[in-house]
N, C-alpha and C positions, 0 to 999 in steps of 0.2 A: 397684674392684670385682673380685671374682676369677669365674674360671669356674662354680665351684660355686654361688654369690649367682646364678646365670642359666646352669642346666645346658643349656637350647635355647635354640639362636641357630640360628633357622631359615634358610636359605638362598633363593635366591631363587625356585628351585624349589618348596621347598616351602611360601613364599608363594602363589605362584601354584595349585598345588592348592588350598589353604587359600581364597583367592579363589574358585576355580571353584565349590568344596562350597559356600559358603557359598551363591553365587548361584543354585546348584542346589535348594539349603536354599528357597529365595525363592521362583525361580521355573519350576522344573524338576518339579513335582509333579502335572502334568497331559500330559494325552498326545493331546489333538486340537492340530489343524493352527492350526486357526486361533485360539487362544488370545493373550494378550497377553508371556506366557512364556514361550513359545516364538524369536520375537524374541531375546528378552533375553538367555536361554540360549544361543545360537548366536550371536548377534556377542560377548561374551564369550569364547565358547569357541575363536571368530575370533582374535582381537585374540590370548591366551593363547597359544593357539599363535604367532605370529607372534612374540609375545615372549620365545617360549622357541628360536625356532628363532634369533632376535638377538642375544638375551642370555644365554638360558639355556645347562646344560652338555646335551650331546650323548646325546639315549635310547639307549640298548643295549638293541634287539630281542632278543638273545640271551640276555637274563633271564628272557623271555616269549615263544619262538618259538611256543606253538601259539596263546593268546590273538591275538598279531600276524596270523597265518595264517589264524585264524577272521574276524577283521576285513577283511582284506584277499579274504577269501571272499566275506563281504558283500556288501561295496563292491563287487567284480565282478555279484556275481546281480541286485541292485537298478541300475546301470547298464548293465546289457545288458539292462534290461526296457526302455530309454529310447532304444534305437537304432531307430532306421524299418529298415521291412520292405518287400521287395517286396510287392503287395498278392496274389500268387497265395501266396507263403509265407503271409503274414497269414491267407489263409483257411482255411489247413491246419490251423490252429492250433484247437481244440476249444473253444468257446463262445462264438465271436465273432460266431454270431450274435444277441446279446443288443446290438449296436451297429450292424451290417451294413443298409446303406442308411438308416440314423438320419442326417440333416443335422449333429448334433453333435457327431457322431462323429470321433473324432482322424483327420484326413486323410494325417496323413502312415504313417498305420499301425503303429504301432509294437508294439511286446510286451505293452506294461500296455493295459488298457481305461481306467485310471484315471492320464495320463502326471506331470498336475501333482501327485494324491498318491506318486505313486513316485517325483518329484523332492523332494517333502516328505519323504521315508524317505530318501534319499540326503543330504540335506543332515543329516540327524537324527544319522547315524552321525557327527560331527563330538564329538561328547560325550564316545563311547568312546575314536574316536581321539586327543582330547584329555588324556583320561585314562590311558589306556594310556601316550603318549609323557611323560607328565608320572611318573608310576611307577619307567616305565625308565628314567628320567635322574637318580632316587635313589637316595644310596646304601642300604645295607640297613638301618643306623642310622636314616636320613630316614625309609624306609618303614614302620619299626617304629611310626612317631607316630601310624599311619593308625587304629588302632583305638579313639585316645582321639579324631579327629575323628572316626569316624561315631559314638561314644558321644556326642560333645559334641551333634550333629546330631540324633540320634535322643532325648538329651531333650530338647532346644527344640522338636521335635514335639511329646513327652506333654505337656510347660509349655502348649502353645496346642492337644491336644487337650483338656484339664484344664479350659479356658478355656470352650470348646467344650461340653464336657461341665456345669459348674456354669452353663449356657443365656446366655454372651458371648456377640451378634452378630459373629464377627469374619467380614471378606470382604476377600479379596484381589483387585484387575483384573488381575494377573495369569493366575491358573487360573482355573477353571470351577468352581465351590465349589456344594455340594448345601447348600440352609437347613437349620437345626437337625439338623445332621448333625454328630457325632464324627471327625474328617478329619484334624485338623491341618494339615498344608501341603500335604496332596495334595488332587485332584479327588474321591478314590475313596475308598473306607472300607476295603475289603479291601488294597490299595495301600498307607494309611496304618498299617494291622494287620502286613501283610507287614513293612515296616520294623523296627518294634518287635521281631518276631520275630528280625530278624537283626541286629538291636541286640544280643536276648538273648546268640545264638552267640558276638560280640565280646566283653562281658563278662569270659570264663576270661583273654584274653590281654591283656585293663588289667589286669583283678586282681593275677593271678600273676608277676611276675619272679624267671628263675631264680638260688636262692641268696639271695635276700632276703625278709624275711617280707614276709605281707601289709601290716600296718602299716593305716591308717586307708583302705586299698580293699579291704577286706574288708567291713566293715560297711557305707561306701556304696554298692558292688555289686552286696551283697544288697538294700541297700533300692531301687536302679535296678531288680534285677529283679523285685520284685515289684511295683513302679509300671508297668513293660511290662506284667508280664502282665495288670493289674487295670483300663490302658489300653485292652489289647485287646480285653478282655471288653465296655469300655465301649462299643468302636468300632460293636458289631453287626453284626460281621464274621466269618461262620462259617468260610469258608475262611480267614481269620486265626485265628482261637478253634485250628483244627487246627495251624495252621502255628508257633503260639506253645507250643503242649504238646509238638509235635517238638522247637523250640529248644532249650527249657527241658531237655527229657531229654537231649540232645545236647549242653549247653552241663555238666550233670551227668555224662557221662562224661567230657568232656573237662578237666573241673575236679579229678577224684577224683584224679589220679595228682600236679596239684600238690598238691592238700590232703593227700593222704598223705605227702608230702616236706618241708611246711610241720609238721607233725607226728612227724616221725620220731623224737625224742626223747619223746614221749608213749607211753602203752600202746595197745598194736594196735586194739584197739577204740574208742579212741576217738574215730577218721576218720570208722569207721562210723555211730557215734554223734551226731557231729555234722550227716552228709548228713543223715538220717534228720531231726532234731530241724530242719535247712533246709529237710526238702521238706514237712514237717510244717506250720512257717510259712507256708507258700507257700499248701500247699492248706488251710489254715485262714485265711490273707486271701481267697481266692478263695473258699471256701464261704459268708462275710461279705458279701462281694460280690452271690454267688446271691441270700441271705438279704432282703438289704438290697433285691434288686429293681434292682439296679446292674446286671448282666450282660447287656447286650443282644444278644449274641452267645449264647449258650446260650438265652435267647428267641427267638429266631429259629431254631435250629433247632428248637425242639418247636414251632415252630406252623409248620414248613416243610409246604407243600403242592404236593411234585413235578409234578402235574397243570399248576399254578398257575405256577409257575415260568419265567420265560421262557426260562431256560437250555436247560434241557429242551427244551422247548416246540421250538425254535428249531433244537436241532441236528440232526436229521432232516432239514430243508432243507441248513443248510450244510454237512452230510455227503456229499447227493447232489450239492450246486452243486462240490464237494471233485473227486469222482466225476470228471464229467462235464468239468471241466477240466481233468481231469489229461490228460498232463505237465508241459502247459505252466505252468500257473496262470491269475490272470486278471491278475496285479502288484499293486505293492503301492499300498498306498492307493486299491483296488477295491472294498473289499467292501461299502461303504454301499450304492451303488448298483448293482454287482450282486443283494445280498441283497433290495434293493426289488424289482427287476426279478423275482424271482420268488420272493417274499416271499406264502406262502398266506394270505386273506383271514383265517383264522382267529386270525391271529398280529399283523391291524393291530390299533394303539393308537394316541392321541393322541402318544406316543413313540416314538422311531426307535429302530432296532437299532443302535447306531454299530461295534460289535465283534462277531466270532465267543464271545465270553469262553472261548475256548480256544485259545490262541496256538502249541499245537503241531500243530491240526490247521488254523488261521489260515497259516500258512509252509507248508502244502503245499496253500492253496489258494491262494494269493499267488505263490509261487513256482516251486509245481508240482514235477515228477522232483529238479531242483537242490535246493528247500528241504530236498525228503525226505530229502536225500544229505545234506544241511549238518547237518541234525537226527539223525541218525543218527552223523557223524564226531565232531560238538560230543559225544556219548552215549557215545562207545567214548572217547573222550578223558580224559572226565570220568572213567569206571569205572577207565580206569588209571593215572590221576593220583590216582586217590581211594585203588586199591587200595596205592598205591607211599606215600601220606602216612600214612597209619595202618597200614600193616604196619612202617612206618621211625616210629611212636611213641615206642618203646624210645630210638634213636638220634637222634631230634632233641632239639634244644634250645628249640623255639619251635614253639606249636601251631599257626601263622598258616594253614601249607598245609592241616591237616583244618577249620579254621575255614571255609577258600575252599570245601571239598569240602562241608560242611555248607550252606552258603549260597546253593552255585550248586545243590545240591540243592533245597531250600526256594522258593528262585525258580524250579526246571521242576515241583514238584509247583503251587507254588500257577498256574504259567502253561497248567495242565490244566483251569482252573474260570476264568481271567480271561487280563489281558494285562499284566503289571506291565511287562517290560519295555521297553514302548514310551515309556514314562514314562522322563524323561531322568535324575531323579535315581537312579532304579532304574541306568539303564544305568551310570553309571557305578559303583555300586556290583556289579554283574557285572564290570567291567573289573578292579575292585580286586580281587575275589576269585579271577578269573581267576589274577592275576598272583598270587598267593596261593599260590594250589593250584599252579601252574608252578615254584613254584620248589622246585630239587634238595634234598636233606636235607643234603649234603657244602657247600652253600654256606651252611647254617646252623651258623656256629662263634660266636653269640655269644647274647646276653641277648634275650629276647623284647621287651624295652626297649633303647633305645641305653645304655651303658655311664655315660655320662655322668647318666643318671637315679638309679642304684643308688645314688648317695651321700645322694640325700635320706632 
């Protein structure tokens, strides 16, 4: 057999990623504590590391210094919530008396109000870090495969929201699964929407390899993404319905300058001619969809009633409870039972609030001055990593870095209405795009694909 008859021969490394998605794929799609995936996910993610720090070749931090630095940020803020306090510091601290002479209350005083969920959010970071060190210890060729696994991932979701959706029973004991609910392998419907969406964004960089035509991923592509988007609609997920129109537009810019290139021997117009007659398809599946009474996400926003809403409804408490514990926070894995603790009568229901469903203003009640500082560096980083990958358009060879910039976008707009990234499979696809957007334009000298693909 020669090399071309099996152009990837994956390495052991990127087995082992391969491994992790997969079981992330499984059982990574929920994001409470106490779930059966959770488990599963992190001894995994244990063992993996272990086996790469044995066998595996050696990460290079230096691929990825700010992603490294954000994590290793983390991991400091969520562990210094876990250290005891003298108890006259302790009461310095702004909202402890939501605890203060409770019998139940953590004796040993420490930072969180909640110590065993801020040792659950410390243990969680184990995902990224696993992902991160698994990244950097690829080479560029390796890491180039990463966009046809999370395509491969993100249709085995629409396959089993599909499933879902023509009214399968399917139930995992792993997550937390809502009945006759559009999901796929997440807990969460907006979660499993988000995905799809930035399935969408990957798309331009399976498609296109520089110098080679599209060849037979051009017409599966297109039909991938109009399966996202007609998934999405299904999901009845309105902060996804938003998140998957961003994709789509952003995965159309970022496609235009290979299809102009894949075209260059054609007449000028007729690039334009064909986006037009693509986006044309699109929104003429999706109007079929409307039509059909298929679109549950475009129903749900015409029968939204803001009043009604518990989002709403809710953040005027966790605003003030925000407030009032600043700077400290109150730690992570607190807010259940803080937000019972002063939760207005007008807002019980037979159901708990388990999240703030807004995770940027969640990290500065969690974490207080720190988070605000983290959310704010993570924000300056992002805008000049984002500014440096699409001004260097021109001059790269491989759109992975505005891909990373597109996606870690799409995940802080959608973590303004919900919480995706507490969810483990989300995290690690934060990490991959991290490492995405980080990387230089000068250290992209080859094919959007490993070299070795080009020949099929």
């Amino acid at each position: 057999m020669t090399q071309a008859a099996f152009p990837f021969r994956p390495n052991f490394v990127s087995l082992l990623l391969g491994l992790l998605l997969s079981t992330l794929w499984l059982a990574g799609g929920g994001s409470r504590a106490n779930i059966e995936g959770q488990i599963v996910v992190r001894s995994v993610s244990f063992v993996i590391l272990i086996l790469l720090c044995v066998f595996g070749r050696r990460p290079v931090p230096g691929q990825a210094k700010a992603p490294w630095l954000f994590l290793a940020a983390a991991l400091l803020i969520v562990a210094v919530q876990l250290v005891p306090l003298p108890e006259d510091v302790w009461r310095l601290f702004p909202g402890r008396d939501l605890v203060d002479g409770v019998p139940v209350a953590d004796p040993e005083r420490r930072w969180s109000l909640m110590p065993s969920g801020t040792l659950n959010a410390l243990v969680s970071l184990v995902v990224p870090f696993t992902v991160l060190a698994l990244t950097t210890a690829m080479t560029r060729d390796e890491r180039a495969w990463l966009p046809g696994m999370i395509l491969a991932l993100a249709a085995a979701s629409m396959l089993l929201g599909l499933l879902q959706f023509s009214g399968a029973s399917l139930y995992s004991p792993l997550i937390n699964y809502s009945p006759a609910s559009v999901i796929g392998n997440f807990a969460n419907r907006n979660h499993f929407a988000l995905f799809l969406a930035l399935a969408c964004l990957v798309l331009p960089a399976w498609m296109f390899r520089e110098g080679r035509p599209l060849s037979w991923r051009g017409p599966v592509g297109l039909g991938l993404l109009m399966l996202f988007a007609l998934m999405i609609l299904a999901s009845g997920s309105r902060a996804g319905m938003i998140m998957g129109a961003l994709a789509i537009a952003i995965a159309g810019c970022l496609a235009w300058r290979e299809l102009r290139r894949e075209l260059r021997r054609a007449p000028r117009w007729l690039a334009l001619a064909v986006t037009i007659a693509v986006a044309m398809l699109i929104a003429g599946v999706i109007l079929a969809s409307v039509l059909s009474d298929r679109a549950v996400s475009i129903q749900r926003i015409v029968s939204l009633d803001v009043e009604q809403d518990m989002r709403s409804r809710a953040f005027p408490t966790i605003w003030q409870m925000t407030r009032d514990v600043f700077p400290t926070g109150i730690g992570f894995g607190g807010f259940d039972a803080a937000f019972r603790a002063r939760e207005p009568l007008d807002l019980l229901k037979p159901t708990y609030f388990n999240q703030a469903h807004n995770d940027l203003v969640a990290m500065v009640l969690d974490a207080g001055l720190p988070g605000l500082l983290f959310l704010l560096s993570v924000a300056a980083w992002w805008a000049w990593a984002s500014a440096r990958a699409w001004r260097d358009a021109g001059r790269q060879k491989t759109i992975l870095p505005r891909i990373g910039s597109a996606m870690l976008l799409l995940i802080g707009l959608a973590s303004v209405v919900d919480y995706p990234v507490r969810t483990p499979l989300v995290m690690a696809i934060v990490a991959i795009a991290a490492v995405w957007l980080s990387t230089r334009p000068d250290h992209q000298k080859g094919s959007t694909l490993p070299s070795t693909v080009q020949h099929l």
